[in-house]
C-alpha positions as CSV (number, residue, x, y, z in Angstrom):
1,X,-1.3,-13.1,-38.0
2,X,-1.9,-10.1,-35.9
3,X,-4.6,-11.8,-33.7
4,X,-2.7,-14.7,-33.2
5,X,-0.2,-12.5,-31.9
6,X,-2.3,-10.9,-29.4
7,X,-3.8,-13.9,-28.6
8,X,-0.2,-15.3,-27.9
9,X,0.7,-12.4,-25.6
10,X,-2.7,-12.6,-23.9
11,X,-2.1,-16.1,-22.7
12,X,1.4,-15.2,-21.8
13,X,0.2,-12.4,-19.3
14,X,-2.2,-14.8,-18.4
15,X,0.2,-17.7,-17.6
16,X,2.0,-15.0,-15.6
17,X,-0.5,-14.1,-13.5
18,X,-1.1,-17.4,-12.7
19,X,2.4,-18.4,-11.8
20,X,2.9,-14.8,-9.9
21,X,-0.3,-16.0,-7.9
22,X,1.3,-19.7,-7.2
23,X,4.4,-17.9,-5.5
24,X,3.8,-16.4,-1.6
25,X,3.8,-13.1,-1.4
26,X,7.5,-12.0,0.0
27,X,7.5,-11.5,4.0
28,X,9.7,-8.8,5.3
29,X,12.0,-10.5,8.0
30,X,13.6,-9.3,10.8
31,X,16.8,-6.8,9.5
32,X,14.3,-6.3,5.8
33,X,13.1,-2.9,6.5
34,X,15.9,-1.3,4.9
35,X,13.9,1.2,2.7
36,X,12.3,1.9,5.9
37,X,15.0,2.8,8.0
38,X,16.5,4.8,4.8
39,X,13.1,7.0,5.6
40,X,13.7,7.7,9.3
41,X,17.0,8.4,8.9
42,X,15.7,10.6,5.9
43,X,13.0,12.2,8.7
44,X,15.5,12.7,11.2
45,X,17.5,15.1,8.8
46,X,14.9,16.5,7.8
47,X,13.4,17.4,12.1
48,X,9.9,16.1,10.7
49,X,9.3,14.8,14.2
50,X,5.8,13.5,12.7
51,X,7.3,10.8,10.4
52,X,6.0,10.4,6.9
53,X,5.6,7.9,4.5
54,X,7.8,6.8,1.4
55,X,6.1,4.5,-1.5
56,X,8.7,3.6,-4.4
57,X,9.0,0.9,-7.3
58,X,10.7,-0.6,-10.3
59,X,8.6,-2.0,-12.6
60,X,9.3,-3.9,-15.5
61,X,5.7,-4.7,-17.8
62,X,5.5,-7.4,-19.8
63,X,5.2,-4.9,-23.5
64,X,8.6,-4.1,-22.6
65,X,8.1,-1.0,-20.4
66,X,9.9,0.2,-17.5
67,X,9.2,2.2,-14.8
68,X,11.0,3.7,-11.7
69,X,9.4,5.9,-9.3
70,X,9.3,7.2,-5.8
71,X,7.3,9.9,-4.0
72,X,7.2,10.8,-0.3
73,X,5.7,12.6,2.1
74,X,5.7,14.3,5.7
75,X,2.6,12.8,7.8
76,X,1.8,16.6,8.3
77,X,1.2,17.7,4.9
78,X,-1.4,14.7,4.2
79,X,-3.4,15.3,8.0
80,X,-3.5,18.8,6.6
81,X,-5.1,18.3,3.0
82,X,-8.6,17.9,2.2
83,X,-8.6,14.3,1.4
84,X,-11.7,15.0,-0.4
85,X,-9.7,16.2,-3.4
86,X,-8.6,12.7,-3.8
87,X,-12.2,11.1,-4.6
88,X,-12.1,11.6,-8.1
89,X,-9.0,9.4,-8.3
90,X,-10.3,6.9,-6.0
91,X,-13.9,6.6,-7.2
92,X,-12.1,6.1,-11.1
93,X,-10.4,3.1,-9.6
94,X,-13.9,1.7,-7.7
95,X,-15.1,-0.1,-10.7
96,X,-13.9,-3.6,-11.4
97,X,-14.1,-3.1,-15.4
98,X,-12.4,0.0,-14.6
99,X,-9.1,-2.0,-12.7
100,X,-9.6,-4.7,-16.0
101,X,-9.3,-2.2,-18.3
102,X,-5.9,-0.8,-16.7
103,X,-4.6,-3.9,-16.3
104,X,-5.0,-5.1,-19.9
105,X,-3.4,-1.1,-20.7
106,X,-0.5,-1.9,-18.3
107,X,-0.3,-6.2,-20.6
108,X,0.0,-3.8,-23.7
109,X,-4.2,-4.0,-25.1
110,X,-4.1,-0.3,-26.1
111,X,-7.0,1.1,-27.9
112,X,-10.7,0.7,-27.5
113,X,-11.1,-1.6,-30.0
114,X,-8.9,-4.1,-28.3
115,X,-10.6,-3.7,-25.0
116,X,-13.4,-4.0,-27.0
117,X,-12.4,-7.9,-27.7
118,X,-12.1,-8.6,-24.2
119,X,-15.1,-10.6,-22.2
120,X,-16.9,-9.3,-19.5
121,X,-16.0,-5.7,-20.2
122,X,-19.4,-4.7,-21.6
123,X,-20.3,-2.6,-25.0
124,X,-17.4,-0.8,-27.0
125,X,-20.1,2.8,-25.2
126,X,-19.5,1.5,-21.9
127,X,-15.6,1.1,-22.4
128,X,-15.3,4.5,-23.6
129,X,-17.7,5.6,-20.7
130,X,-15.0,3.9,-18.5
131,X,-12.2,5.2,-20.3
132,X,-13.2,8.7,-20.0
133,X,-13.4,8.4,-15.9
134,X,-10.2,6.9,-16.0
135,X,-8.9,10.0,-18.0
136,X,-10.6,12.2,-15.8
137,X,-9.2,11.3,-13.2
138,X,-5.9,11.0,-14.1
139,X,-5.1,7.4,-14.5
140,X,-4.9,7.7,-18.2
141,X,-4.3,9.7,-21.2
142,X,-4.2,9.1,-24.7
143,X,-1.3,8.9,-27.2
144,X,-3.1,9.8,-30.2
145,X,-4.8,7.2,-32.6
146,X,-7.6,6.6,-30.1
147,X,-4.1,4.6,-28.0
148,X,-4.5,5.2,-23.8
149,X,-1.4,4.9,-21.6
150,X,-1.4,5.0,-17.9
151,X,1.2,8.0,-17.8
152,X,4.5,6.9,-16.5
153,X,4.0,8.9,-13.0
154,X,0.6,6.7,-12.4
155,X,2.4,3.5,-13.1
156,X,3.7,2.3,-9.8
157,X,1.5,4.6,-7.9
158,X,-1.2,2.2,-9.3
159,X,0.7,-0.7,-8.4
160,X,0.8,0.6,-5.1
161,X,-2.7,1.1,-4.8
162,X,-3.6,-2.6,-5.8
163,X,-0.9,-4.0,-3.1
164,X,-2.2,-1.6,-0.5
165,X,-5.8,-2.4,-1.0
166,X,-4.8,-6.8,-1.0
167,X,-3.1,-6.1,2.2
């Protein structure tokens, strides 16, 4: 019964994926850029004559979960950083089994034995291989149980990292 469960849910994220895919992605129109002007206004107080940025997000997963988040921050502070430090975080997210394996996290496949029944993800060594970058680097952490989460401060950071990188 338990398989046919997952198996139930696994066609459901996959049937969403598929209709999220059939819609356009939503155009900001003239008068939209209301979180942007928020920010200005935000930079104006604030004298950061340099601007900065502002990501933020609501998500709602299909196990259930929900996440709100926002983070931003003045243009000077990230010139003046050693971008280098952000690598790590990066080069976790370069793989494709890597992005497969957060995704099916994020749809609610938690442990390594799940991922494990996935195709195209490779031995149960190379998922823990991958698990451990994605650990290392942050995008992760386990619950206990051998059960990974992305931590709730990753979540829409993530997402934002996949819509940044489609364009």
């Amino acid at each position: 019964m338990e398989q046919l469960e997952r198996r139930v849910a696994d066609l459901e994220r996959r049937l969403a994926a598929l209709e999220a895919a059939e819609r356009p992605a939503p155009r900001p129109q003239e008068g939209d850029f209301w979180a942007l002007e928020g920010l200005k206004e935000q930079l104006t107080a604030l004298g950061a004559a340099a601007g900065g940025v502002l990501f933020t997000g609501s998500v709602h997963l299909p196990t259930g979960e929900r996440y709100e988040w926002q983070h931003g921050a003045l243009t000077e502070g990230l010139l003046d950083v050693d971008w280098a430090d952000a690598a790590e975080a990066f080069a976790a997210l370069g793989h494709p089994v890597r992005l497969r394996l957060l995704r099916e996290i994020l749809g609610g496949r938690r442990t390594a034995a799940e991922l494990a029944e996935l195709d195209e993800v490779g031995t149960t060594g190379q998922i823990y291989h991958h698990l451990r970058q994605l650990t290392g680097a942050g995008w992760l952490h386990t619950t206990g149980r051998g059960r990974h989460e992305v931590p709730p401060g990753r979540v829409v950071p993530l997402l934002v990292a996949l819509s940044a990188a489609r364009g």
